[in-house]
C-alpha positions in Angstrom: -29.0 28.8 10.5 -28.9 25.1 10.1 -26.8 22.7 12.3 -25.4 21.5 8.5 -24.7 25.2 7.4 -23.0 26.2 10.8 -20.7 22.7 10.6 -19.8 23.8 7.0 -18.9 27.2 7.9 -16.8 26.5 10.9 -15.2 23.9 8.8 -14.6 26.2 5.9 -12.6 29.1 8.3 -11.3 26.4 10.3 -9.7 25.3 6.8 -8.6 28.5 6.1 -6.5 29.2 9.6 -4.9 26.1 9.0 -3.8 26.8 5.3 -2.3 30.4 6.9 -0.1 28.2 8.9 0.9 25.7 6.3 1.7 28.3 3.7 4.1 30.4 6.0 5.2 26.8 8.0 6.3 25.5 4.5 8.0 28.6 3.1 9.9 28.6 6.3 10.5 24.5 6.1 12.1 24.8 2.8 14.4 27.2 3.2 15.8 25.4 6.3 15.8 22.3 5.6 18.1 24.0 2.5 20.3 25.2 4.8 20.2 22.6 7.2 21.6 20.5 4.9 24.2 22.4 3.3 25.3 23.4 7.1 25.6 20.3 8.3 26.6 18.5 5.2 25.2 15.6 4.1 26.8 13.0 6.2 25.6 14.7 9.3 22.4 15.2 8.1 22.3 11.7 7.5 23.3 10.5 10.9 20.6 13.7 12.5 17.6 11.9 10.6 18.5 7.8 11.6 19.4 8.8 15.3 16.6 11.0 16.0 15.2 8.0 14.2 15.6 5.4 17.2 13.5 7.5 19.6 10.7 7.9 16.9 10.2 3.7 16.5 9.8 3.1 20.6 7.2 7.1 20.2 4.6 4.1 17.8 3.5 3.0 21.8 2.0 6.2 22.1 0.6 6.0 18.6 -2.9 4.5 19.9 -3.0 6.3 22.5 -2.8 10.0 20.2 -6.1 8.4 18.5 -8.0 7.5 21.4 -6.7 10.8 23.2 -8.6 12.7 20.1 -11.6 10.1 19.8 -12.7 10.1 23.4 -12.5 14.0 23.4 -14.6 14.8 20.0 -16.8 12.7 21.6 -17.5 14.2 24.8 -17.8 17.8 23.4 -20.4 16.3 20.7 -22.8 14.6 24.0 -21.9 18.0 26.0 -21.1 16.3 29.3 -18.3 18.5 31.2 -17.6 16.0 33.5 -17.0 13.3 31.6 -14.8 15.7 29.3 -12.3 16.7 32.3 -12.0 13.0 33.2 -10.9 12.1 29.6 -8.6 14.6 29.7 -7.3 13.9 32.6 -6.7 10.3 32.3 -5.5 11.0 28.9 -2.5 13.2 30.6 -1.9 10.2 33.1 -1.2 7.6 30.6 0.8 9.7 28.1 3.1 10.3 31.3 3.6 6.8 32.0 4.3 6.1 28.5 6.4 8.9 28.6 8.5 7.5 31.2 8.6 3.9 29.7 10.2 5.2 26.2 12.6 7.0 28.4 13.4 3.2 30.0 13.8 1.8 26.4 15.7 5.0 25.0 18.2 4.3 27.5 18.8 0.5 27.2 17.3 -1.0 24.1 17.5 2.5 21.8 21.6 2.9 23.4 22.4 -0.4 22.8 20.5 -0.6 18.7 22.4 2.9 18.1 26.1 2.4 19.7 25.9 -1.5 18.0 23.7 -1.6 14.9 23.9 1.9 13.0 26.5 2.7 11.1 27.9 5.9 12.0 31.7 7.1 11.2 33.4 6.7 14.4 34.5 10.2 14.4 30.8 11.8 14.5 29.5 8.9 17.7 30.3 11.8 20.2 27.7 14.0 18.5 25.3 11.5 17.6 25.1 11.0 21.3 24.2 14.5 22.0 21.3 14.0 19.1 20.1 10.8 20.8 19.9 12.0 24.4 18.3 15.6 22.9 15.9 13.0 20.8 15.0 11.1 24.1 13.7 14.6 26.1 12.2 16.0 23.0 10.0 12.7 22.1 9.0 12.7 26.0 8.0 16.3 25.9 6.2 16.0 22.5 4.1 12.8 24.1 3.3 15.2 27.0 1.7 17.7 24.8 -0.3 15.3 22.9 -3.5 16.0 25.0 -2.8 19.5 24.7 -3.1 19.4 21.3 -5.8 17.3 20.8 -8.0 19.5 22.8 -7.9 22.5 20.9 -8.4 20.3 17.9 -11.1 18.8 19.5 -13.0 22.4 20.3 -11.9 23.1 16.7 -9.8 26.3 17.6 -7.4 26.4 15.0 -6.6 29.6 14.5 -4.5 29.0 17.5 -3.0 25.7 16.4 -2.2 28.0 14.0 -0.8 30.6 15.4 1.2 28.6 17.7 2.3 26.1 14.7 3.4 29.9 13.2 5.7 30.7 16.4 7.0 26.9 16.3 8.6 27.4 12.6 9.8 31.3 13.6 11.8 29.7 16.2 13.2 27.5 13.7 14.3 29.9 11.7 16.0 31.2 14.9 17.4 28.0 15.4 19.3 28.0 11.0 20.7 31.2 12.6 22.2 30.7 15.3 23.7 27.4 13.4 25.2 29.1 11.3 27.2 31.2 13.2 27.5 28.8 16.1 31.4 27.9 17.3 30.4 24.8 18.4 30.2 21.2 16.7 27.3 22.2 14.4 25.6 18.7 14.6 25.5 19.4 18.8 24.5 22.7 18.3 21.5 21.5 16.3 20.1 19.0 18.4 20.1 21.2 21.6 18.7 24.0 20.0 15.8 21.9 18.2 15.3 20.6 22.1 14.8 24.1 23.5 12.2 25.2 20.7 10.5 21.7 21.8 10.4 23.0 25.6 9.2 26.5 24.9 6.2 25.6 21.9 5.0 22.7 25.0 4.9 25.4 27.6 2.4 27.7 24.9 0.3 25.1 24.5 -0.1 24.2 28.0 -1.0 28.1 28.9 -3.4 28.5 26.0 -5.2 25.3 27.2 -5.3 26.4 30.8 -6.5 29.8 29.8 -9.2 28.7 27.6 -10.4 25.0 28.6 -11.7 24.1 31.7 -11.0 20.7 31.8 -7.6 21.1 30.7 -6.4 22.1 35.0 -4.4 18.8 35.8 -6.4 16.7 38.2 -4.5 13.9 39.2 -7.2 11.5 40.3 -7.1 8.2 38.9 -10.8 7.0 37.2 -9.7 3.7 36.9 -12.8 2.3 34.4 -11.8 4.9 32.0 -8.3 4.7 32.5 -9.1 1.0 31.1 -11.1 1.4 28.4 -9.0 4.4 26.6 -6.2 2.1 27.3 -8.1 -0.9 25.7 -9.0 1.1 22.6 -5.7 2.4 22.1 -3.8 -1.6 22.9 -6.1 -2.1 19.5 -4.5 0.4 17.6 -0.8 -1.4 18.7 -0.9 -3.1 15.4 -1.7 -0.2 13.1 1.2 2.3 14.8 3.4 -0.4 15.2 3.2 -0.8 11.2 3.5 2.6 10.7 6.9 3.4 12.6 8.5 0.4 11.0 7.3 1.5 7.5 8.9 4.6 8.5 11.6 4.9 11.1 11.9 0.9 10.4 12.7 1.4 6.6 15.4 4.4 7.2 16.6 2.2 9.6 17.1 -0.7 7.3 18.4 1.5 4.7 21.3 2.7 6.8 22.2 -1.0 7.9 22.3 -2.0 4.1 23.4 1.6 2.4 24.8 3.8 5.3 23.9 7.5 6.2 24.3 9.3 2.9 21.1 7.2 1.8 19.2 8.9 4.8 19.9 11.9 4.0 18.4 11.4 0.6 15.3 9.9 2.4 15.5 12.5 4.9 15.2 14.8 1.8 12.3 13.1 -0.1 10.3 13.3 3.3 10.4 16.9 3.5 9.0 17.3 0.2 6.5 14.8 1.0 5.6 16.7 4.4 5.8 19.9 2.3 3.1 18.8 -0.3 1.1 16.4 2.2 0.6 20.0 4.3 -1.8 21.1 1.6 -4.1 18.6 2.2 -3.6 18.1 6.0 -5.1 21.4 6.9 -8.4 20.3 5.3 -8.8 16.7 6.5 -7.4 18.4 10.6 -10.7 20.7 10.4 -13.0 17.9 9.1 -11.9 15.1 10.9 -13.8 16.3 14.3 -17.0 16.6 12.4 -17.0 13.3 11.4 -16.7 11.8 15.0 -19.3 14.6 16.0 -21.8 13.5 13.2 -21.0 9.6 14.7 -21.8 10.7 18.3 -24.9 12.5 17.3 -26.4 9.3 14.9 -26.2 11.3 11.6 -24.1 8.7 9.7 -25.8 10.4 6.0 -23.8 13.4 6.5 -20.8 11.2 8.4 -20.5 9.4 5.0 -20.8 12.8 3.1 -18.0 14.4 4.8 -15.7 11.0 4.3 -16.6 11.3 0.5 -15.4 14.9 0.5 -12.4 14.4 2.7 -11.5 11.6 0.6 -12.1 13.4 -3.1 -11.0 17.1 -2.4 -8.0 16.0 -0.4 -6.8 13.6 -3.3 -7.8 15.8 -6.0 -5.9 18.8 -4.4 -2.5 17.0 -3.7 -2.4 15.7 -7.1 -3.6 19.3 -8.5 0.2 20.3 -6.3 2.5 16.9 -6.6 2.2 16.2 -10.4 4.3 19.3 -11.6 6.8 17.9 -8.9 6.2 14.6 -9.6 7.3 15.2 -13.2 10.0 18.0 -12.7 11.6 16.7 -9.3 15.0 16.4 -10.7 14.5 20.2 -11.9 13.0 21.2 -8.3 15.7 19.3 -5.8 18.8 20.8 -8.1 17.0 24.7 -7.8 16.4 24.0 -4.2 19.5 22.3 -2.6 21.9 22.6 -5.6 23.7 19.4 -4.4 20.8 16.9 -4.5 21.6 13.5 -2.5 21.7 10.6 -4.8 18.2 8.4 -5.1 16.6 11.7 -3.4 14.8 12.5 -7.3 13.2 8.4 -7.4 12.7 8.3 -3.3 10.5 11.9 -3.5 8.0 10.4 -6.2 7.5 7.1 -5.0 6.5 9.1 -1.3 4.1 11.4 -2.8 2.5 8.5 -5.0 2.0 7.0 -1.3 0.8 10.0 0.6 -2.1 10.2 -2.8 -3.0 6.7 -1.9 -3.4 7.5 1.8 -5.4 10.9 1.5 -8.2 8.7 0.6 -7.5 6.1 3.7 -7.5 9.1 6.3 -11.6 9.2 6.6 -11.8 5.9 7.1 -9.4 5.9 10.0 -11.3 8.6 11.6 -14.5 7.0 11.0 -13.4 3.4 12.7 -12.3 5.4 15.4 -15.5 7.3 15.7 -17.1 3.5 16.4 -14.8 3.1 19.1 -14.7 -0.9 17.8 -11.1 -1.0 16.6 -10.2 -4.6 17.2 -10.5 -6.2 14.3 -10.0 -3.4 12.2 -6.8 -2.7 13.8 -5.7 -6.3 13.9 -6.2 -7.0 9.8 -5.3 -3.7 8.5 -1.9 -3.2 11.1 -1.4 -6.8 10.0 -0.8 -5.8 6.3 0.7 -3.3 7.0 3.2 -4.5 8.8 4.6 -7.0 5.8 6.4 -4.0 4.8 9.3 -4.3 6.7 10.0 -7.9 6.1 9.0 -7.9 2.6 11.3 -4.8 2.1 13.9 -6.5 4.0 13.8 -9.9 1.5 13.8 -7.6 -1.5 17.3 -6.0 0.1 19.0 -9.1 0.8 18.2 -10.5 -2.5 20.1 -7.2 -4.0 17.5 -4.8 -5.0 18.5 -0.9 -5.0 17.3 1.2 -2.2 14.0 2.2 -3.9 12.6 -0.2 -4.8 11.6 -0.9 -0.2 9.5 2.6 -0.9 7.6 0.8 -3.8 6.9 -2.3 -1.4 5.8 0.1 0.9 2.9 1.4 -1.9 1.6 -1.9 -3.3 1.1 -2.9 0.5 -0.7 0.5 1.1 -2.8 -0.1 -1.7 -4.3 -3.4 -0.1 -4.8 -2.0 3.1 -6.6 0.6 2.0 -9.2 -2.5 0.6 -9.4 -4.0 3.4 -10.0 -1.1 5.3 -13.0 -0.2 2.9 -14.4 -3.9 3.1 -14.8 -3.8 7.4 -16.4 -0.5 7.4 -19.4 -1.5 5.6 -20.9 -2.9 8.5 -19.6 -0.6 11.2 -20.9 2.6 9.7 -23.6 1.0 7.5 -21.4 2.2 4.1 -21.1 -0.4 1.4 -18.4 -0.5 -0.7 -19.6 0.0 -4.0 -20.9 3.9 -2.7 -17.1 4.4 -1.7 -16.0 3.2 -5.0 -18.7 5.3 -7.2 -18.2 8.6 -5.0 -13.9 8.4 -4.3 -12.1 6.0 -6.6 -14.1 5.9 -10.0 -13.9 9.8 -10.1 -10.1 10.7 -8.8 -8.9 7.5 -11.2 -10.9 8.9 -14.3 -9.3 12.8 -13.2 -6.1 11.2 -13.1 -5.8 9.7 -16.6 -7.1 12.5 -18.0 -5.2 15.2 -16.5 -1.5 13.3 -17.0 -1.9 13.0 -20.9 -1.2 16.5 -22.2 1.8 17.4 -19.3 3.8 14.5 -19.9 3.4 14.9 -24.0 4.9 18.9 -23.2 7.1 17.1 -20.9 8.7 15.1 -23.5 9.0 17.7 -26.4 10.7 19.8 -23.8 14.9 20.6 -22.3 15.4 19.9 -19.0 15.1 23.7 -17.5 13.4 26.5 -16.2 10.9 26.6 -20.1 10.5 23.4 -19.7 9.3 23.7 -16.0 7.3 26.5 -16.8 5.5 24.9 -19.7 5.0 21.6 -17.6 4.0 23.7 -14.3 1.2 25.8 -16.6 -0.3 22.4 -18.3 -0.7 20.4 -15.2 -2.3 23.9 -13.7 -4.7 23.7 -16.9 -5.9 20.0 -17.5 -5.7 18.9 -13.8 -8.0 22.4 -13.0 -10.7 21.3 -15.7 -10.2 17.6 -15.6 -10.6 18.6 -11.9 -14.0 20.4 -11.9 -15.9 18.3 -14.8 -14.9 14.4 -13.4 -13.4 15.2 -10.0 -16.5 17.4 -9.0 -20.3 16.2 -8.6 -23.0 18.0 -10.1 -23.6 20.0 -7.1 -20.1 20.7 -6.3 -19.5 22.2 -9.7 -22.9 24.5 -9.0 -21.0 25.3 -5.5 -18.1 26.4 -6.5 -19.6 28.8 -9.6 -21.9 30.9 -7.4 -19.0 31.4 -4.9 -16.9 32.3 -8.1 -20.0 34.6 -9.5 -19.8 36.1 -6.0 -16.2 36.9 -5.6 -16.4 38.4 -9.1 -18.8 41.0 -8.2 -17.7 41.8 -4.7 -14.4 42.9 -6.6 -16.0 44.9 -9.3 
C-alpha cells in the first residue's frame, strides 16, 4: 500500500473518531448550556462568561507556545528521531509550567485589580464572582499543563482516544447540570468549583494515557537549553497573532460589558456556543489533517502538502456552510426552540460568528502550513498586526454610538484581509502562488455559495415564521447546498470519489 493511500486512510478513520466525539460532545453541549442558562439566569451567566473571561486574555501567552508545542512534535515523529522527540516534550512541559506560574502572578494582581475595578458586576453577585475568578485562575493553569499532553496524542494521530477522553470530559458535564440543579448552595459558586474539579480529573486521564502509551511523555526534568530557546523563539513570533486573537475574543466581551453590562455577554456567551457547536463539524476534519500537512513539510513533499491545504480548506468550508445556512437563516426560530428565553442581540451576534468561523475554515491550512516552515516572523508580525486593529477599531465604532453588533462585523472585514495577507506570504515559503489558492479554494466555495442561497431564502420569504417554515427552509438548503455542493464545490476527481464509495455502500447493503 502506498505512503499516499495509508495517510488517506488514517486520515479518513482518524476523521471519523473525532466526529463520534463531536456528535455526542454537542448533543450534550446544548442541552447544558440550556440549562446552564436557565439555572443560573441570565445575569449570572453573564458575569460566569466575562470573569472566566479575565483568566482567558493573560491564557493568549501560552498561545504560541500551543503551536510550537504541536509543530516541533509532528515534526519529530515525521524524521523518526526518539531522542530528539522526548527532549521536545520535555522542554515543552518546562515552559508551559513557567508560563503556568506567570498567569497565576498576573491573575492575582493585574486580572484582581481589571475585575474588582473595571467590570461591571451588581455588587450583590462580587462574592461569587470571586469564587469564579479564583476557580478560572487553577483551571486555566491546569489546562496550560495539559497542553503537551494533548498535543502528543494529536501528534501520533490517536484520536480515538482524544475522543474517548473528550467523551468522558462532556459526561462529567452533564454530571456537573445535575448536581447544579439540586445544589443548596449559591448556584453561580457551585458552578465554578464543580467545572474546576472536572478540569482536575480529564488532566489526570490524559497524563496516564500518555504515560501508558508514549515513551517520551515520562517527565524528565533536564533543561536542553538550545531548544528550550528556539521553541521559545518560534512561539515569541506567534505573540502577535494570539495576542490578536484573545482581544478579538475575550478583548471584545470585555469591551461589551464596559459599554453594555453583563446581560450583553450572556447573549455573546450564547452566540459562541452555537458557533462552537457548528464550528465542531469542521474541527474534527481539519484536527486529523493538520498533522499530515506538517508531516508531508518534514518529509519535502510540498505537491501533496498543497493538496491537503486545498482539501482542508474546500471540504471544511463547504461542510460548515452545508450545517450554518439553515441556522443562519432560521436562528431566531432555533434560539426560541432551544432556550425559550433568547438574550437580546443573541439572534444578529450568532450569524455574524458563524459568517466569521466560514471565513476562517479556509485560513486554518495556512496556519498550519507557516508553522510547518518553522519561519513565523514575519508572517506572525503582519498577519497578528491586522488582526489586532480589531479591538481599537471596535472600540472607535462604540464610542461613536454604534450598537453592540456591529464590533462582531469589524471583527469579519478585518478577518477577511488577513486572510490575504496570509495567502500573499506563503507563496514563497511553500512555493504556492496565489492564483492556485484562488482557482482551487475561493473561486469554487464563492460560486457554491451564490448558488446554493437563491432557492432557500425565496422559500424563506414565502414562508411563517415556524416549525413549516423551518422544515421547508432546513430541506432546501439540504437540497441545493448538496448539488450545488458536489457539481461546483467538488473537482472532477472528487465527484468520481465520492460515487464509487456511494456505488459501494449501495451494494454492501443490498
Amino acid at each position: 500500500m502506498s505512503d499516499t493511500s495509508a495517510n488517506n486512510k488514517r486520515i479518513a478513520k482518524n476523521t471519523l473518531m473525532l466526529y463520534v466525539r463531536m456528535l455526542f460532545t454537542m448533543a450534550v453541549s446544548l442541552f447544558t448550556s440550556r440549562v446552564v442558562l436557565q439555572t443560573l439566569g441570565v445575569e449570572d451567566y453573564g458575569v460566569f462568561s466575562v470573569v472566566g473571561g479575565v483568566i482567558t486574555m493573560f491564557a493568549f501567552i501560552n498561545g504560541g507556545m500551543v503551536s510550537s508545542t504541536q509543530r516541533y512534535l509532528n515534526f519529530e515523529i515525521a524524521k523518526g528521531n526518539a531522542e530528539r522527540l522526548r527532549s521536545v516534550f520535555n522542554t515543552a512541559l518546562q515552559i508551559h509550567a513557567l508560563i503556568a506560574l506567570i498567569i497565576i502572578i498576573l491573575g492575582e494582581t493585574v486580572g484582581l485589580w481589571f475585575l474588582l475595578e473595571k467590570l461591571v458586576i451588581p455588587e450583590e453577585r462580587m462574592t461569587a464572582a470571586m469564587w469564579v475568578y479564583q476557580c478560572s485562575i487553577i483551571a486555566c493553569a491546569v489546562n496550560i499543563l495539559s497542553v503537551p499532553y494533548n498535543a502528543d496524542i494529536i501528534a501520533h494521530e490517536k484520536m480515538s482516544a482524544f475522543a474517548f477522553i473528550s467523551i468522558l470530559d462532556v459526561t462529567l458535564k452533564l454530571v456537573i447540570v445535575y448536581l447544579l440543579v439540586i445544589s443548596p448552595i449559591d448556584k453561580l459558586i457551585a458552578y465554578a468549583i464543580l467545572t474546576l474539579l472536572v478540569q482536575l480529573l480529564i488532566r489526570y486521564v490524559y497524563t496516564r494515557y500518555c504515560n501508558k502509551h508514549f515513551q517520551e511523555s515520562f517527565v524528565e526534568w533536564k533543561l536542553n537549553k538550545l531548544l528550550f530557546k528556539e521553541m521559545l523563539s518560534f512561539a515569541g513570533w506567534s505573540f502577535w497573532g494570539n495576542l490578536a486573537g484573545i482581544l478579538y475574543t475575550q478583548g471584545l466581551n470585555m469591551m461589551l460589558n464596559i459599554f453594555f453590562g453583563p446581560v450583553v455577554n450572556a447573549a455573546r456567551g450564547i452566540a459562541v456556543q452555537v458557533q462552537a457547536t457548528v464550528q465542531q463539524f469542521v474541527s474534527g476534519f481539519q484536527t486529523a489533517l493538520n498533522p499530515q500537512i506538517t508531516k508531508n513539510y518534514a518529509s519535502g513533499d510540498l505537491a501533496q502538502m498543497h493538496s491537503l491545504m486545498f482539501r482542508s480548506a474546500r471540504f471544511s468550508f463547504l461542510l460548515l456552510f452545508f450545517l450554518s445556512l439553515p441556522v443562519l437563516l432560521e436562528t431566531d426560530f432555533l434560539l426560541t426552540l432551544w432556550l425559550k428565553t433568547v438574550p437580546d442581540d443573541a439572534v444578529i451576534f450568532t450569524q455574524i460568528m458563524i459568517c466569521i468561523s466560514l471565513i476562517y475554515t479556509t485560513a486554518n491550512p495556512c496556519v498550519v502550513a507557516n508553522q510547518a516552515t518553522g519561519k513565523v516572523k514575519i508572517y506572525q508580525m503582519v498577519v497578528g498586526g491586522i488582526l489586532l486593529m480589531i479591538l481599537p477599531i471596535s472600540y472607535i465604532v462604540l464610542k461613536l454610538g454604534a450598537p453592540a453588533y456591529s464590533v462582531f462585523i469589524v471583527h469579519f472585514c478585518v478577518e477577511s484581509v488577513a486572510q490575504f495577507s496570509r495567502m500573499y506570504m506563503l507563496r514563497k515559503l511553500i512555493n504556492l502562488p496565489m492564483w492556485q489558492y484562488m482557482k482551487n479554494i475561493y473561486i469554487p466555495i464563492v460560486t457554491t455559495v451564490v448558488v446554493a442561497i437563491i432557492l432557500p431564502i425565496i422559500v424563506r420569504m414565502q414562508g411563517e415564521d415556524g416549525w413549516l417554515r423551518f422544515i421547508a427552509v432546513g430541506f432546501t438548503c439540504v437540497l441545493s447546498v448538496g448539488i450545488s455542493t458536489f457539481f461546483i464545490g467538488f473537482t472532477k476527481h472528487e465527484r468520481v470519489f465520492f460515487l464509487d464509495k456511494g456505488l459501494r455502500l449501495l451494494r454492501i447493503r443490498r
